[in-house]
N, C-alpha and C positions, 0 to 999 in steps of 0.2 A: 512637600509640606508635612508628609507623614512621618518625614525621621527627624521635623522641627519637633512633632509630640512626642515622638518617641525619646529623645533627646531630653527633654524638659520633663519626662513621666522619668525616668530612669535617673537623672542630674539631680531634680527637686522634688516633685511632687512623690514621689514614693517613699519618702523620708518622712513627710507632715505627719504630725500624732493625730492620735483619733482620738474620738472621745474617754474621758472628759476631760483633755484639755479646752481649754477656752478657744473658743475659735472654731472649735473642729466639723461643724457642719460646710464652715468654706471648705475646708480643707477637702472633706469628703466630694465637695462640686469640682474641687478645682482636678482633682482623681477621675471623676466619671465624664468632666468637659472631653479629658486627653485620653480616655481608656476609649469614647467613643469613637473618637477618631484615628483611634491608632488598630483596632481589632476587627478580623473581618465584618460580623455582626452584631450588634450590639441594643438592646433592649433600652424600654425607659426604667428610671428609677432605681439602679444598679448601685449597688454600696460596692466599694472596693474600699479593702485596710489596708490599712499601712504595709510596705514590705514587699507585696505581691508583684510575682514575676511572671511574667509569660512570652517574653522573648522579643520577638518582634511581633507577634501579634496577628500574622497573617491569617492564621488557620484556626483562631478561636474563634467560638460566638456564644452568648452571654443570653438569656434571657431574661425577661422583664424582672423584675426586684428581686435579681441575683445578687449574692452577695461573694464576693471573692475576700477570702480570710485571710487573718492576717499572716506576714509571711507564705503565703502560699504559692507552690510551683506548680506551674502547668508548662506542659512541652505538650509539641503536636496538635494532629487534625483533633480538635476538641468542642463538640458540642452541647453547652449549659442549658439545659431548660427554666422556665422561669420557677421565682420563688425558690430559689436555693440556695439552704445556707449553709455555711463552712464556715468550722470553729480555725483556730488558727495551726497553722505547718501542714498543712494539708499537700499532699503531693497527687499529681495526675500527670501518667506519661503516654503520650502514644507512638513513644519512640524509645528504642532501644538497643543493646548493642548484639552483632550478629556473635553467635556463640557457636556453631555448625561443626568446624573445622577442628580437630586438635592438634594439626600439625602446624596452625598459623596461631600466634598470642590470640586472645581473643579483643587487644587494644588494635589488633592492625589488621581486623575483619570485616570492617566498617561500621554501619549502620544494617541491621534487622529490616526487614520490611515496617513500615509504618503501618499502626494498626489502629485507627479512630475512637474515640472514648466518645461516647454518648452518656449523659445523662438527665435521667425524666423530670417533670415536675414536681415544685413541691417536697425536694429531699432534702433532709439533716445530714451530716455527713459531718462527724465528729472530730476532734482535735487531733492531729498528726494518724489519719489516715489515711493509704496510697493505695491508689486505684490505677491500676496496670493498662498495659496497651490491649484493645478491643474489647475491653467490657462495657457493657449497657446493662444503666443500674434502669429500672423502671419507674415510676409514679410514686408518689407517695414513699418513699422509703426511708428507712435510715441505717444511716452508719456509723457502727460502733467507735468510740474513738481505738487509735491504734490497731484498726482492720486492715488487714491487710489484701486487697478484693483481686484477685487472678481470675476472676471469671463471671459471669451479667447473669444477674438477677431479674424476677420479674417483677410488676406493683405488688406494692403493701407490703417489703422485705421487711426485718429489722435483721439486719448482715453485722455480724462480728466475729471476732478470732481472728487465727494467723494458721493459714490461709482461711480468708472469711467463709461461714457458712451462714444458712437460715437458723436464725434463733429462733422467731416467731413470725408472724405472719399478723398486721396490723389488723385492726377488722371492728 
């Protein structure tokens, strides 16, 4: 039954506009019916936009009034804390490619180890920002749009730049 959601999130429902077209609050149910039955865990009240990709779904989990932005890519073991919002292009990888070797290309080194992306409650996380494999963003935080995050922060960040750093510290 799970690659009938899958199917019908990837065929139609990730296509429906969001607001403010008319209609769009189905639109938004008819997204969170199939996002919940397609992703390992998944919370109440989850806004998912238009666009948003995550593959097959196994290895995310969503908390309660998550919001997944528009266009947004997640690959891998990925877990959302509740109350988090994401402006749109947002990228989160926990997978990557093995780069070790330089006598083998690096397209035919395989796949890197997998490295789980966590992130806390309660985080902004701004428009075409990419959050790398093993970072854990903490509580309350935010992120700058176009941050580039190689490495986890603790609560009350405000993370920007390329490669991100502490700007401030919320308080």
């Amino acid at each position: 039954m799970r690659k009938i959601y899958l199917f019908f999130y990837y065929a139609i429902a990730q296509h429906l506009p969001m607001q403010p077209f008319p209609g769009y609050k189905l639109f938004y149910g008819v997204r969170r019916f199939l996002v919940k039955r397609i992703v390992k865990k998944c919370g109440d009240n989850i806004f998912v936009k238009d666009h948003c990709y995550f593959g097959n779904g196994e290895r995310l989990t969503i908390g309660n009034r998550t919001q997944l932005g528009q266009n947004a890519k997640l690959g891998g073991e990925i877990i959302l804390g509740d109350d988090i919002l994401m402006g749109p292009d947002i990228v989160i990888m926990a997978t990557a490619h093995a780069y070790d070797r330089i006598d083998i290309p690096i397209n035919q080194q395989g796949a890197a180890k997998e490295e789980p992306v966590k992130i806390g409650n309660d985080v902004w996380i701004g428009t075409r920002a990419i959050i790398m494999p093993g970072v854990e963003i903490g509580n309350h935080c935010i992120i700058a749009s176009g941050a580039i995050v190689t490495k986890s922060f603790p609560d009350y960040c405000i993370i920007g730049g390329v490669p991100a750093k502490v700007i401030k510290m919320r308080s």
